[in-house]
Steps between C-alpha positions, in 0.01 A plus 500: 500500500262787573600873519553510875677224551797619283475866606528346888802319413654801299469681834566228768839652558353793611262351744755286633694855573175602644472250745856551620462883565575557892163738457339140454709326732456700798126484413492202585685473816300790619802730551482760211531825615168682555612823323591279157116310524360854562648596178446263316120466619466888416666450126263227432217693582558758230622206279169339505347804424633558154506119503127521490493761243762295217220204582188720394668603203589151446136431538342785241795370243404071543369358150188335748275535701617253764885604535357909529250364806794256621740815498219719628496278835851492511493930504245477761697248736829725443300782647335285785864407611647849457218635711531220737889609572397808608249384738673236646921532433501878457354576863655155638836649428436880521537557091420832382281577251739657191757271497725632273582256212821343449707468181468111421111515601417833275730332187297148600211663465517735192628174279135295594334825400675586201448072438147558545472768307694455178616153471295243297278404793606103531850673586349717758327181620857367560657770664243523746500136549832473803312708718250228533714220466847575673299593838311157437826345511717663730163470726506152521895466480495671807163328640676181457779600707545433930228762655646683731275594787385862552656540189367931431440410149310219536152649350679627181650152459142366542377717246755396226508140530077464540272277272309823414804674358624230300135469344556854367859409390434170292205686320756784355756260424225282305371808297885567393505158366182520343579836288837384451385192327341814222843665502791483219817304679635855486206624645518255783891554543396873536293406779759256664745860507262687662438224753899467541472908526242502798665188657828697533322785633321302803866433583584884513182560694572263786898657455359804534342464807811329665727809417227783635554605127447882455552752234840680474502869698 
Protein backbone atom coordinates (compact mmCIF):
# COMPACT_ATOMS: atom_id res chain seq x y z
CA UNK A 1 0.00 0.00 0.00
CA UNK A 2 1.35 3.39 -1.04
CA UNK A 3 1.95 6.38 1.34
CA UNK A 4 -1.39 8.07 0.76
CA UNK A 5 -3.49 5.49 0.96
CA UNK A 6 -2.59 4.73 4.64
CA UNK A 7 -2.19 8.38 5.68
CA UNK A 8 -6.06 8.79 4.14
CA UNK A 9 -7.24 6.07 6.22
CA UNK A 10 -5.27 7.29 9.40
CA UNK A 11 -7.36 10.44 8.93
CA UNK A 12 -10.76 9.20 7.58
CA UNK A 13 -12.25 9.87 10.97
CA UNK A 14 -11.59 13.25 10.62
CA UNK A 15 -13.07 13.74 7.24
CA UNK A 16 -16.00 11.87 8.14
CA UNK A 17 -16.32 14.71 11.10
CA UNK A 18 -15.78 17.09 8.33
CA UNK A 19 -18.51 16.18 6.33
CA UNK A 20 -20.91 16.22 9.25
CA UNK A 21 -20.07 19.87 10.36
CA UNK A 22 -23.50 21.97 10.11
CA UNK A 23 -20.89 24.67 8.34
CA UNK A 24 -20.96 21.83 5.58
CA UNK A 25 -24.38 20.88 5.96
CA UNK A 26 -26.04 24.07 5.58
CA UNK A 27 -23.73 24.51 2.55
CA UNK A 28 -25.36 22.40 0.97
CA UNK A 29 -28.90 23.14 1.53
CA UNK A 30 -28.09 26.68 0.70
CA UNK A 31 -29.11 28.06 4.12
CA UNK A 32 -25.77 28.99 5.90
CA UNK A 33 -25.82 32.19 7.21
CA UNK A 34 -24.25 34.85 4.96
CA UNK A 35 -22.21 36.47 7.80
CA UNK A 36 -20.45 32.78 8.64
CA UNK A 37 -19.57 32.29 4.47
CA UNK A 38 -18.34 35.95 4.58
CA UNK A 39 -15.98 34.88 7.19
CA UNK A 40 -14.96 32.17 6.25
CA UNK A 41 -14.40 33.42 2.50
CA UNK A 42 -12.30 36.41 4.10
CA UNK A 43 -10.05 33.82 6.38
CA UNK A 44 -9.32 31.82 3.39
CA UNK A 45 -8.14 34.58 1.54
CA UNK A 46 -5.30 35.36 3.90
CA UNK A 47 -4.93 31.53 4.35
CA UNK A 48 -4.03 31.05 0.81
CA UNK A 49 -1.75 33.68 0.99
CA UNK A 50 0.76 32.23 3.38
CA UNK A 51 -0.52 28.99 1.81
CA UNK A 52 1.27 30.10 -1.28
CA UNK A 53 4.30 31.15 0.51
CA UNK A 54 4.86 27.42 2.71
CA UNK A 55 4.45 26.02 -1.18
CA UNK A 56 7.42 28.21 -2.63
CA UNK A 57 9.50 27.28 0.10
CA UNK A 58 8.45 23.83 -0.45
CA UNK A 59 9.51 24.38 -3.97
CA UNK A 60 13.29 26.02 -3.38
CA UNK A 61 13.73 22.95 -0.66
CA UNK A 62 12.41 19.77 -3.42
CA UNK A 63 15.47 17.29 -4.14
CA UNK A 64 14.23 17.85 -8.23
CA UNK A 65 13.64 19.67 -10.59
CA UNK A 66 10.12 18.48 -11.39
CA UNK A 67 8.47 18.52 -7.75
CA UNK A 68 10.17 22.50 -7.33
CA UNK A 69 8.27 23.41 -10.93
CA UNK A 70 5.17 21.13 -9.79
CA UNK A 71 5.15 23.16 -6.40
CA UNK A 72 6.02 26.35 -8.24
CA UNK A 73 2.50 26.02 -10.19
CA UNK A 74 0.84 25.09 -7.23
CA UNK A 75 2.23 28.76 -5.49
CA UNK A 76 1.08 30.45 -8.53
CA UNK A 77 -2.57 28.89 -8.58
CA UNK A 78 -2.82 29.67 -4.63
CA UNK A 79 -2.27 33.26 -5.59
CA UNK A 80 -4.62 33.19 -8.74
CA UNK A 81 -7.45 31.96 -6.32
CA UNK A 82 -6.61 34.33 -3.46
CA UNK A 83 -6.72 37.19 -5.92
CA UNK A 84 -9.74 35.83 -7.52
CA UNK A 85 -11.70 36.06 -3.93
CA UNK A 86 -11.16 39.45 -3.82
CA UNK A 87 -12.44 40.22 -7.15
CA UNK A 88 -15.27 38.21 -7.20
CA UNK A 89 -16.45 37.06 -3.26
CA UNK A 90 -14.87 40.06 -1.53
CA UNK A 91 -17.04 42.77 -3.50
CA UNK A 92 -19.99 40.07 -4.03
CA UNK A 93 -20.38 40.12 -0.31
CA UNK A 94 -19.05 43.61 0.69
CA UNK A 95 -15.60 42.10 2.43
CA UNK A 96 -13.19 44.58 3.49
CA UNK A 97 -9.90 44.66 2.64
CA UNK A 98 -7.84 43.93 6.25
CA UNK A 99 -9.68 41.31 7.50
CA UNK A 100 -8.35 40.79 10.65
CA UNK A 101 -7.07 37.18 11.15
CA UNK A 102 -8.57 34.77 13.39
CA UNK A 103 -6.90 32.49 15.95
CA UNK A 104 -7.35 28.91 14.26
CA UNK A 105 -6.44 30.52 10.69
CA UNK A 106 -3.11 32.52 12.03
CA UNK A 107 -2.04 29.05 14.20
CA UNK A 108 -3.12 27.06 10.68
CA UNK A 109 -1.03 29.03 8.99
CA UNK A 110 2.23 29.56 11.02
CA UNK A 111 2.47 25.44 11.38
CA UNK A 112 2.63 25.09 7.10
CA UNK A 113 5.25 27.82 7.34
CA UNK A 114 7.26 26.71 10.06
CA UNK A 115 6.64 22.94 7.99
CA UNK A 116 8.00 24.56 5.07
CA UNK A 117 10.60 26.01 6.52
CA UNK A 118 12.30 23.64 8.92
CA UNK A 119 10.92 20.25 8.54
CA UNK A 120 12.70 17.68 6.28
CA UNK A 121 10.91 18.80 3.12
CA UNK A 122 8.90 15.30 2.26
CA UNK A 123 7.21 16.24 5.75
CA UNK A 124 6.40 19.67 4.63
CA UNK A 125 5.13 17.98 1.44
CA UNK A 126 2.63 16.20 3.78
CA UNK A 127 1.44 18.83 5.80
CA UNK A 128 0.57 20.83 2.97
CA UNK A 129 -1.01 17.97 1.30
CA UNK A 130 -5.10 18.28 3.16
CA UNK A 131 -5.43 21.54 1.80
CA UNK A 132 -5.48 20.04 -1.59
CA UNK A 133 -7.03 16.95 -0.85
CA UNK A 134 -9.77 17.47 1.96
CA UNK A 135 -11.43 20.35 -0.35
CA UNK A 136 -11.16 17.64 -3.24
CA UNK A 137 -13.19 15.53 -1.13
CA UNK A 138 -15.55 17.40 0.76
CA UNK A 139 -16.06 19.07 -2.91
CA UNK A 140 -17.39 16.21 -4.39
CA UNK A 141 -19.06 14.79 -1.08
CA UNK A 142 -21.07 17.67 -1.29
CA UNK A 143 -21.31 17.74 -5.31
CA UNK A 144 -22.75 14.38 -5.03
CA UNK A 145 -25.39 15.46 -2.80
CA UNK A 146 -29.41 16.76 -3.93
CA UNK A 147 -28.67 20.40 -5.62
CA UNK A 148 -30.67 22.64 -4.25
CA UNK A 149 -31.78 25.35 -6.62
CA UNK A 150 -30.55 28.96 -6.22
CA UNK A 151 -28.50 27.45 -3.82
CA UNK A 152 -25.95 31.13 -2.95
CA UNK A 153 -23.03 28.90 -2.83
CA UNK A 154 -23.40 27.19 -5.75
CA UNK A 155 -20.14 28.67 -7.68
CA UNK A 156 -17.84 27.81 -4.68
CA UNK A 157 -19.27 24.27 -4.74
CA UNK A 158 -18.48 24.27 -8.51
CA UNK A 159 -15.11 25.26 -7.92
CA UNK A 160 -14.27 22.44 -5.38
CA UNK A 161 -15.71 19.51 -6.91
CA UNK A 162 -14.30 20.50 -10.82
CA UNK A 163 -12.11 18.16 -13.06
CA UNK A 164 -9.51 20.99 -13.10
CA UNK A 165 -9.09 21.02 -9.34
CA UNK A 166 -8.83 17.48 -8.83
CA UNK A 167 -6.01 17.45 -11.65
CA UNK A 168 -4.00 19.69 -9.29
CA UNK A 169 -4.95 17.47 -6.27
CA UNK A 170 -3.98 13.89 -7.64
CA UNK A 171 -0.58 15.40 -8.87
CA UNK A 172 0.43 16.47 -5.04
CA UNK A 173 -0.83 13.41 -3.65
CA UNK A 174 1.32 11.39 -6.37
CA UNK A 175 4.57 13.40 -5.58
CA UNK A 176 3.99 12.47 -1.69
CA UNK A 177 4.00 8.93 -2.70
CA UNK A 178 6.78 9.21 -4.90
CA UNK A 179 9.29 10.88 -2.19
CA UNK A 180 7.85 8.78 0.35
CA UNK A 181 8.81 5.67 -1.43
CA UNK A 182 12.85 7.47 -0.67
CA UNK A 183 11.85 7.98 2.97
CA UNK A 184 12.88 5.77 6.21
CA UNK A 185 9.36 4.10 7.58
CA UNK A 186 10.02 6.70 10.28
CA UNK A 187 10.50 9.19 7.87
CA UNK A 188 7.25 8.37 6.17
CA UNK A 189 5.35 8.01 9.63
CA UNK A 190 6.71 11.60 10.22
CA UNK A 191 4.98 12.64 7.23
CA UNK A 192 1.67 10.65 7.95
CA UNK A 193 1.70 13.09 11.56
CA UNK A 194 1.98 16.05 9.84
CA UNK A 195 -0.75 15.04 7.41
CA UNK A 196 -2.96 13.90 10.58
CA UNK A 197 -1.74 17.55 11.98
CA UNK A 198 -3.10 19.63 8.92
CA UNK A 199 -6.15 17.26 8.57
CA UNK A 200 -7.23 18.23 12.12
CA UNK A 201 -6.65 21.73 11.42
CA UNK A 202 -9.04 21.93 8.17
CA UNK A 203 -11.56 20.77 10.79
CA UNK A 204 -10.81 23.87 13.10
CA UNK A 205 -10.85 26.11 10.06
CA UNK A 206 -14.32 25.24 8.86
CA UNK A 207 -15.18 25.31 13.06
CA UNK A 208 -13.87 28.41 13.04
CA UNK A 209 -15.87 29.94 10.65
CA UNK A 210 -19.17 28.44 12.12
CA UNK A 211 -18.48 30.08 15.62
CA UNK A 212 -17.50 33.82 14.08
CA UNK A 213 -14.28 32.84 16.06
CA UNK A 214 -12.44 36.00 17.35
CA UNK A 215 -9.62 36.78 19.63
CA UNK A 216 -10.32 37.29 23.39
CA UNK A 217 -10.80 41.33 24.39
Amino acid sequence: MNWSKTAWQASSSIYEQIIKMPFIQELIEGTLDQEKFKFYIGQDSLYLADFGRALSLIAARAHTTAHALEFLRFAEGAVVVEQALHTGYFQKYGIVEDVPISPTCQHYTNYLLSQAALEQVEVAMAAVLPCFWIYKEVGDYIYQQPQQENNPYQEWINTYAGEEFGAIVTRAINICDEVAERCTPAQQQAMTEAFLAANKLEWMFWDSAWRLESWPV
